[in-house]
N, C-alpha and C positions, 0 to 999 in steps of 0.2 A: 690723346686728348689734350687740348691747350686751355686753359683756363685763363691765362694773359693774366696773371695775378698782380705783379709787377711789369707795365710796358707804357708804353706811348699813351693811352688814357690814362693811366695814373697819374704819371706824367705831367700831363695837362690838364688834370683837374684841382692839382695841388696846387695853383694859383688860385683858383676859383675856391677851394676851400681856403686859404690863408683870406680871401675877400671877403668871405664869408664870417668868419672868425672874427676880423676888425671889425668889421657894421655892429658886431654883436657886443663893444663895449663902445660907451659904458651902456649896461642896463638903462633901459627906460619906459614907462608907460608907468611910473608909480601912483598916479591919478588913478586907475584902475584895480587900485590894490584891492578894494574891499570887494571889487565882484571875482579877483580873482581867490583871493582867502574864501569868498564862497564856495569856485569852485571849486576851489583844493579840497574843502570839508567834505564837498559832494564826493571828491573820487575816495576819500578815505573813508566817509560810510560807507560805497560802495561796496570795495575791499574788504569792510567788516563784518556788512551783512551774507556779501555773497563767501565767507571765509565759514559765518554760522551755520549757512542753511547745507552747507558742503559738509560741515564736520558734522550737523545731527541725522544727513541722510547718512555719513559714512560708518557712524558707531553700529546699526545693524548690520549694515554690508561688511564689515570687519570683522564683525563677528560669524557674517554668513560667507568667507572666503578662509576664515582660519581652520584649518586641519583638525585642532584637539575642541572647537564646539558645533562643528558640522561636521559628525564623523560620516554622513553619505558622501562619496567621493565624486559621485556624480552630481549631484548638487552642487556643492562645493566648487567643484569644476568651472559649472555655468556661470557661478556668484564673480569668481575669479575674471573670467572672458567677461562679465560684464562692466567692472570694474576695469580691466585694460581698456574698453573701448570708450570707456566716459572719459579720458587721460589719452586715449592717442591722439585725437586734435586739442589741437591749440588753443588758449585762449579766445583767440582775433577770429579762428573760426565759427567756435560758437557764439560770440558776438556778431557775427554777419549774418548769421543764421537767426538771431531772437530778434538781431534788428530787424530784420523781414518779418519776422512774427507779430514780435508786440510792438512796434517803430522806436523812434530813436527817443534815448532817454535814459538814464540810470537802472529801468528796470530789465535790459539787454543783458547789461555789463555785471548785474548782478548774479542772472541767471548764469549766464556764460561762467562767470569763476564759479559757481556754485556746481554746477557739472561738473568741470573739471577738479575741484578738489574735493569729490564726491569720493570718486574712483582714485585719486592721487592718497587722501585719506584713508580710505578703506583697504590699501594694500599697506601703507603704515602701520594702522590698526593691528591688521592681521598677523603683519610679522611681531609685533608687541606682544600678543596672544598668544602667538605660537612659540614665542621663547619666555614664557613663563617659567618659575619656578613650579614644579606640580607638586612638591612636600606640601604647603598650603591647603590645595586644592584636595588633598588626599586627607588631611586631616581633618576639614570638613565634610567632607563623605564620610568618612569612618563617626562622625558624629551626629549620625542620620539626616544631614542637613538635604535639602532638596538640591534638585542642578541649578534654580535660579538664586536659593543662599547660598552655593556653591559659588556662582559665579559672583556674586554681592560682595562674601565675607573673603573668598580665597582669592580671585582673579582680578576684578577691581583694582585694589589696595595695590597691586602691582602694577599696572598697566597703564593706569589713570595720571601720574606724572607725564609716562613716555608719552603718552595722548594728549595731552594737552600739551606741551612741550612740541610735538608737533603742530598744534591746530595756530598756534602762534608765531612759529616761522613761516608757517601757507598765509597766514596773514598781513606780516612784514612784507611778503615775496607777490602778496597778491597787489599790495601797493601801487606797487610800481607797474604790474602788470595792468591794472586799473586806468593808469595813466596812458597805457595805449590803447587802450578799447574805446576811450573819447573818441581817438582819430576815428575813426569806424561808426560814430555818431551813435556813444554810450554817453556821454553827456561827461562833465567832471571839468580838471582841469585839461586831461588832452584833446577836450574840444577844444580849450583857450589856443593850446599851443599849438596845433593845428591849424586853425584860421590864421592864427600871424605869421605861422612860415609860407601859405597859402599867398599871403599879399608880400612876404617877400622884407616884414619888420622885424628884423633880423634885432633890435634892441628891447623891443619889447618882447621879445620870444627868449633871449637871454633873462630877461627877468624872472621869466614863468618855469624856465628852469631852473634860475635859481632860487625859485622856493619850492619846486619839487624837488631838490637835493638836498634843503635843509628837512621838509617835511619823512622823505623817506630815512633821513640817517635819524631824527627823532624816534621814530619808530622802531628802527633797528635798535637802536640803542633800548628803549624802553621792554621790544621783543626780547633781546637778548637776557638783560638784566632777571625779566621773570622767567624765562624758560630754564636758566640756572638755579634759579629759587626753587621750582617746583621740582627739576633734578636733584637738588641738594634732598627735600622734602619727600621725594622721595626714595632717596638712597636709605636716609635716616629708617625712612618705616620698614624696610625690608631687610632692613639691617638688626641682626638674632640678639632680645636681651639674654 
């Protein structure tokens, strides 16, 4: 099998990219900043609601995929399969698919992350659950508590950093992925940057990434900074006075 990884197109396209690259400074179209800062806001609410509606469908499924609160295995089983199959396609496909649904607009792009960090959540979830401490767990049983105080007073308390700690890197991560669902007519900023590669404004399309590179590293940065907080917070609580 040849894949021509490195050959004669390569080749020949690295003129055409080094062409590409000069048109693209300096940045320009800053006349258009404010509709672009709109849509930047657009793909980053996006990213946040479709990151919400993913994390509150994923907290039952994580709990109905983990081993020690679905002890039918058959059950369990299914919850599992069903959570891989909302996570084997891609974002950009469930975006093709809502855009035919509901048409083109913010509400594709939200649905489509929402699916996918449905089932991407619900197996973090699960493994958070399933590597519990059960000293806890045992000790609120032994003090007649029910299996929902059980899970409230013993499981919770444990879990609930690692959960949230992830529900904030699927949002950082979903950012970015937000910004390609545009292309595909989810609306945001990768509609912007989409139409300008489209006509070939190779300086105004350099702008629009360069406020999606500051926009995503704010993020990161602000994702990172709490996802270590709520780690630290909850090392602390599980940590024996």
């Amino acid at each position: 099998m040849r894949f021509d990884l490195i050959g004669a197109k390569f080749a020949a396209g690295l003129p055409k990219l080094a062409d590409a690259a000069s048109m693209m400074v300096p940045p320009r179209g800053w006349q258009h900043l404010p509709e672009w800062l709109n849509a930047l806001a657009e793909t980053i609410a996006m990213a946040f609601m479709g990151t919400l509606l993913g994390a509150i469908a994923a907290v039952p499924l994580g709990f109905a995929c983990a081993r020690n609160t679905l002890p039918l295995r058959a059950l369990q089983f299914g919850f599992r399969r069903f959570a891989d199959s909302l996570r084997s396609l891609d974002h950009l496909i469930w975006a093709i698919v809502f855009v035919r649904a509901v048409g083109l607009g913010p509400l594709a792009g939200i649905m489509a992350i929402a699916v996918v960090d449905a089932g991407t959540l619900a197996k973090l979830y699960s493994e958070a659950i399933e590597n519990v401490d059960r000293r806890p767990l045992e000790g609120a049983r032994s003090t007649g508590a029910s299996e929902p105080e059980t899970i409230r007073w013993g499981l919770l308390p444990q879990v609930l950093p690692n959960m949230l700690a992830s529900t904030l890197y699927m949002w950082e991560s979903n950012t970015r992925s937000a910004t390609i669902l545009g292309i595909v007519g989810a609306g945001g900023i990768g509609y912007q940057l989409s139409d300008r590669l489209r006509v070939y404004d190779w300086g105004e399309a350099s702008t629009i990434i360069l406020l999606i590179l500051i926009a995503v590293y704010a993020i990161d940065l602000i994702s990172a900074r709490l996802r270590r907080a709520l780690i630290r917070g909850g090392e602390s609580a599980a940590r024996p006075i």
